[in-house]
KOLBAPA-377494 format. One record per residue (C-alpha): residue number from 1; residue in one letter; x, y, z. Coordinates in steps of 0.5 Angstrom, whole numbers. Layout:
! KOLBAPA-377494
     n   res      px      py      pz
   NUM     a       X       Y       Z
...
END
This chain:
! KOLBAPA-377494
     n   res      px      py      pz
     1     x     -19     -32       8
     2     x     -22     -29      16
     3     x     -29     -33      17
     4     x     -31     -26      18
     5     x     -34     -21      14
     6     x     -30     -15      14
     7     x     -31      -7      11
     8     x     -28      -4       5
     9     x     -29       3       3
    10     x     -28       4      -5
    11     x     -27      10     -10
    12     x     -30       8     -18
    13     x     -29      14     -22
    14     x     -36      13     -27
    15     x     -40      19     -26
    16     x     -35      24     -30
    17     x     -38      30     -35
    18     x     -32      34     -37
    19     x     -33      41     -38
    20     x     -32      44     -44
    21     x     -35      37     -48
    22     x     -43      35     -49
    23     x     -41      27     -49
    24     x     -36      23     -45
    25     x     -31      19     -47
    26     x     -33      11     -48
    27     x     -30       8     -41
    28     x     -26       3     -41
    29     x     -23      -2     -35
    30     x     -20       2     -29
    31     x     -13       2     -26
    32     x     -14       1     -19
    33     x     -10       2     -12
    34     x     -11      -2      -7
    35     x      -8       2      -1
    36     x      -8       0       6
    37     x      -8       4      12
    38     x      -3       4      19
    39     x      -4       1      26
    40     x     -10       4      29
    41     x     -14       6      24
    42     x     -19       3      19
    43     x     -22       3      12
    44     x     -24      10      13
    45     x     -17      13      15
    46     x     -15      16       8
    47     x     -22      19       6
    48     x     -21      23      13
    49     x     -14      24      12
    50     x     -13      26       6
    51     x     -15      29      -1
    52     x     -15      22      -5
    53     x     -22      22      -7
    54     x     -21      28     -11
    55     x     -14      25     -14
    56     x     -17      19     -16
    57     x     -22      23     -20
    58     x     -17      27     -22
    59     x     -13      20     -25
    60     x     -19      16     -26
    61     x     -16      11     -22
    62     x     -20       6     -18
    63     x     -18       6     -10
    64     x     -20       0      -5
    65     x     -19       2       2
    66     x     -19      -5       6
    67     x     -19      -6      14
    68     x     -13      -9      16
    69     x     -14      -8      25
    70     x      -8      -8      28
    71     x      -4     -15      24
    72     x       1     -12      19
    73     x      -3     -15      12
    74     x       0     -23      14
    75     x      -2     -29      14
    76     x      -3     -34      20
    77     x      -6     -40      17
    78     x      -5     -44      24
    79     x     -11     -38      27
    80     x     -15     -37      22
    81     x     -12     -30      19
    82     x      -9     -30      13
    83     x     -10     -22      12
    84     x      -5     -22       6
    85     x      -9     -28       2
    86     x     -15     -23       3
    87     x     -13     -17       0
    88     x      -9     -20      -6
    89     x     -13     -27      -8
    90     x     -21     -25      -5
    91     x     -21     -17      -4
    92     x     -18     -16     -11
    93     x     -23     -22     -15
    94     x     -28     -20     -11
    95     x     -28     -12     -13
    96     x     -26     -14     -20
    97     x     -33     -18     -21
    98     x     -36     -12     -18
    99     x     -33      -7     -22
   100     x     -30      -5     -28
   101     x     -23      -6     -26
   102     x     -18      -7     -30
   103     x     -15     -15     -29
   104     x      -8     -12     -32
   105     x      -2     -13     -28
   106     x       1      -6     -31
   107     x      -6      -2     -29
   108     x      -6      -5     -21
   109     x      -2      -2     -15
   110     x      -2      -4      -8
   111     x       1       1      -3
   112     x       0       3       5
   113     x       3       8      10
   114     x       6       6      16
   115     x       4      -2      18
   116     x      -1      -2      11
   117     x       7       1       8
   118     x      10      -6      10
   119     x       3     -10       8
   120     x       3      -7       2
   121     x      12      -8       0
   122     x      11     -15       3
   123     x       4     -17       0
   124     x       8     -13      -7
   125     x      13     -17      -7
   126     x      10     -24      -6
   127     x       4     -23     -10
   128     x       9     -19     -16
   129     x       5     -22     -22
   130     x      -1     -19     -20
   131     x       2     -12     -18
   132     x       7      -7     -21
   133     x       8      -2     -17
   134     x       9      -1     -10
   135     x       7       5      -5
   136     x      11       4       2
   137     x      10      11       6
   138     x      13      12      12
   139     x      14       4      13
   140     x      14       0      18
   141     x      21      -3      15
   142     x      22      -6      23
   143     x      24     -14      23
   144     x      31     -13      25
   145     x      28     -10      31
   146     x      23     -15      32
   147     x      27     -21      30
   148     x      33     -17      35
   149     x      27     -16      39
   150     x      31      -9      40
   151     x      29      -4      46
   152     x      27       1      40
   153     x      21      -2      39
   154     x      18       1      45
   155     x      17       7      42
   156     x      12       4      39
   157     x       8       3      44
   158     x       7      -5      43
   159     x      11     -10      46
   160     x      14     -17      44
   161     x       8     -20      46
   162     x       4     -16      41
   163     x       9     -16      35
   164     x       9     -25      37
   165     x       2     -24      36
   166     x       1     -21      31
   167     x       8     -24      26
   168     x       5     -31      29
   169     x      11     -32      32
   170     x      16     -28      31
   171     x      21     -33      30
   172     x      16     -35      24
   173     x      18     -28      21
   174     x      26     -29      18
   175     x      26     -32      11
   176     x      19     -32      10
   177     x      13     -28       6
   178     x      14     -24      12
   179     x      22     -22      11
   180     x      22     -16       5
   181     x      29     -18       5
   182     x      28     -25       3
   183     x      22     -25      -2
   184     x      27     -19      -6
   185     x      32     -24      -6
   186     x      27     -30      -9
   187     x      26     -26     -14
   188     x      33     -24     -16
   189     x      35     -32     -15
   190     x      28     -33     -20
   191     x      30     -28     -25
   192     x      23     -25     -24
   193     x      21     -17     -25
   194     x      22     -13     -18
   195     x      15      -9     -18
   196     x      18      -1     -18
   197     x      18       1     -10
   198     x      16       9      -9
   199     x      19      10      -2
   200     x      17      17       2
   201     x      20      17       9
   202     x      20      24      14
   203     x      26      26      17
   204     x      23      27      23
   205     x      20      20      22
   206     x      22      15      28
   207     x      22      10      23
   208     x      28      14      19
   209     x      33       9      21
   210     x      31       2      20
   211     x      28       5      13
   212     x      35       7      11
   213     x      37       1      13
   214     x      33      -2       7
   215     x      35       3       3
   216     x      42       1       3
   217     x      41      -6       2
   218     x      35      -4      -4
   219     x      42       0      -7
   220     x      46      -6      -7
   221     x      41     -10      -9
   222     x      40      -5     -16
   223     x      32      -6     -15
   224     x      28      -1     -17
   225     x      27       5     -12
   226     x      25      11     -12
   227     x      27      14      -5
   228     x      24      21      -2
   229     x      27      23       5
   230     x      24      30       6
   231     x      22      34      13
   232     x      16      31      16
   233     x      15      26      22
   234     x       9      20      22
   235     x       3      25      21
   236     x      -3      26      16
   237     x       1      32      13
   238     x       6      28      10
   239     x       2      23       8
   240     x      -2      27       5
   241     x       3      30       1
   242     x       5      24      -1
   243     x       0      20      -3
   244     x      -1      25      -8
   245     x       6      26     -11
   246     x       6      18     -11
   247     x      -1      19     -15
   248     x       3      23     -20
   249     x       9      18     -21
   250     x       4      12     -23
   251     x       4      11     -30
   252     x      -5      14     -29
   253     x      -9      17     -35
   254     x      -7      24     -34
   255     x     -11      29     -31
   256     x     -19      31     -33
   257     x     -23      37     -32
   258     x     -28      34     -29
   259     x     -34      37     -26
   260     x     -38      35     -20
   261     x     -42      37     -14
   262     x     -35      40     -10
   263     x     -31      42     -17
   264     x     -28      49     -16
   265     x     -23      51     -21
   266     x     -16      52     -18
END
């Protein structure tokens, strides 16, 4: 899909030994996330920036953690770059081969913050039959923008030539698996089921505008939303707080009392 190797980092809770009990349930496939970081990070920015390793052992859920460099989870097939084919038809068969991951569309999730926010609502949409639910955290819902070419997107600190870049073209972008709008609409014209959406969004958040903007078409569009607006702006802390409230509102095994090296009873 890239013509390149390209690094992931992985979460497999195999190694539990809970408290209190001598032997350790039979372990059956594992529910997975695959959970992609924003612009100018890589496949290590969750670990560093917050706790999931601990959440996921909590939930017994399988995290992939993918490198997407700086092109928005898209694919350019004309380049070479296909970034969305990757995560969904080579990253999800490959981890399934390598480990004992569930193939359940009901037992898969993909989410991102930020640019990986609006990889993993595209890539959600497009590829709904594998996903079933969708983690957008302060995503980078900006295609108006873009498609506008708005002066606003200078507070990014990208120019038109990046976005051009990185979209392929930023006249390919409208009515294609580039525009949330258009794959929700096809979904809708198809009678095919939406993904549910969880959508956290900081007050202080740059991108405040332009999510409230989806929200309100999401509204009449009757999709299944969950949308969150809380104090924060586009920062760890707030993501941090959020991957693990979106962790909670997953359908995920609940919470074990696991041992381990680093465990302290809270």
């Amino acid at each position: 899909m890239l013509s390149r190797t390209v690094t992931f980092n992985a979460i497999i809770p195999l190694d539990h030994i809970s408290f209190g009990k001598e032997e350790v349930a039979q372990q059956k496939p594992l529910k997975t996330l695959y959970l992609l970081h924003g612009a100018f990070g890589n496949y290590t920015d969750y670990l560093s920036g917050t706790r999931i390793q601990r959440w996921a052992e909590e939930h017994n859920l399988a995290v992939i953690m993918p490198s997407g460099e700086n092109q928005f989870y898209v694919d350019k097939p004309n380049r070479g770059e296909n970034y969305g084919a990757y995560v969904v038809d080579e990253l999800v068969e490959f981890t399934r081969n390598m480990f004992p991951l569930s193939h359940k569309k009901e037992d898969t999730f993909i989410a991102g913050l930020s640019m990986g926010g609006y990889g993993a609502m595209i890539n959600g949409l497009k590829y709904h039959e594998t996903f079933s639910h969708i983690g957008a955290f302060s995503p980078g819902l900006m295609i108006d923008q873009i498609i506008a070419r708005s002066e606003l997107l200078s507070v990014t600190g990208w120019s038109l030539d990046f976005y051009d870049n990185a979209f392929g073209g930023i006249d390919t972008i409208k009515d294609s698996d580039k525009d949330y709008y258009y794959l929700i609409n096809q979904l809708i014209e198809n009678k095919q089921d939406i993904p549910k959406i969880y959508l956290p969004i900081g007050t202080e958040d740059f991108l405040l505008e332009s999510v409230r903007g989806f929200k309100s078409f999401a509204d009449d569009k009757e999709i299944p939303l969950t949308y969150i607006e809380d104090e924060g702006g586009h920062e760890w802390d707030f993501w941090d707080k959020y991957v693990k409230n979106f962790l909670d509102w997953l359908p995920l095994d609940e919470k074990g009392n696991y041992l381990s090296s680093g465990n302290v009873a809270e």
